[in-house]
C-alpha positions, 0 to 999 in steps of 0.5 A: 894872097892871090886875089883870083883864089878867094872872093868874099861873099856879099858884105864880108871882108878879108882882113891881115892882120899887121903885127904889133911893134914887138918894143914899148915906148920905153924900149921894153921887149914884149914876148910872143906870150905877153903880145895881144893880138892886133886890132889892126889890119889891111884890107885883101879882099872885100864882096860886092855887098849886101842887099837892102830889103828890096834886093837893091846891092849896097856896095862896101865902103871899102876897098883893098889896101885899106887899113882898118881898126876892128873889134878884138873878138872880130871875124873868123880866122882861116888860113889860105896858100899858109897865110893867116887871115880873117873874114869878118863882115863890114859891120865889124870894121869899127874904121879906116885909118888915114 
């Protein structure tokens, strides 16, 4: 994605989602219609922040090229330049992962 397109406002966050492994431990094949959507995903872009009661900028813990756990139901889907992505607010990001 190309950063200078689109910025995110304020807390929110633009997030890929990385695709689930398509075998089971076992060496199952799951099909396209069976697969859940992941709960996981890179970090693209993220806002400067938000603003405390005083209007003091709180700036987001993350950063682009993070790895992140959200919520199943988290964000707003959009597409841009034909990419799947989603804008969900810092809140929704329930972690990093190492």
């Amino acid at each position: 994605m190309a950063k200078s397109k689109f910025r995110p406002l304020h807390d929110r966050v633009v997030v890929k989602r990385i695709d689930a492994e398509e075998k089971t431990k076992g060496g199952i094949i799951i099909p396209d219609t069976a697969k859940e959507k992941p709960s996981q995903g890179e970090v693209v872009a993220v806002g400067p922040g938000g603003r405390d009661e005083t209007g003091k900028l709180i700036p987001i813990d993350l950063k682009a090229g993070d790895r992140v756990l959200f919520g199943k139901w988290s964000g707003t889907e959009v597409k841009i330049d034909n990419e799947e992505l989603l804008i969900m607010k810092e809140s929704d990001i329930m972690g990093v992962l190492a």
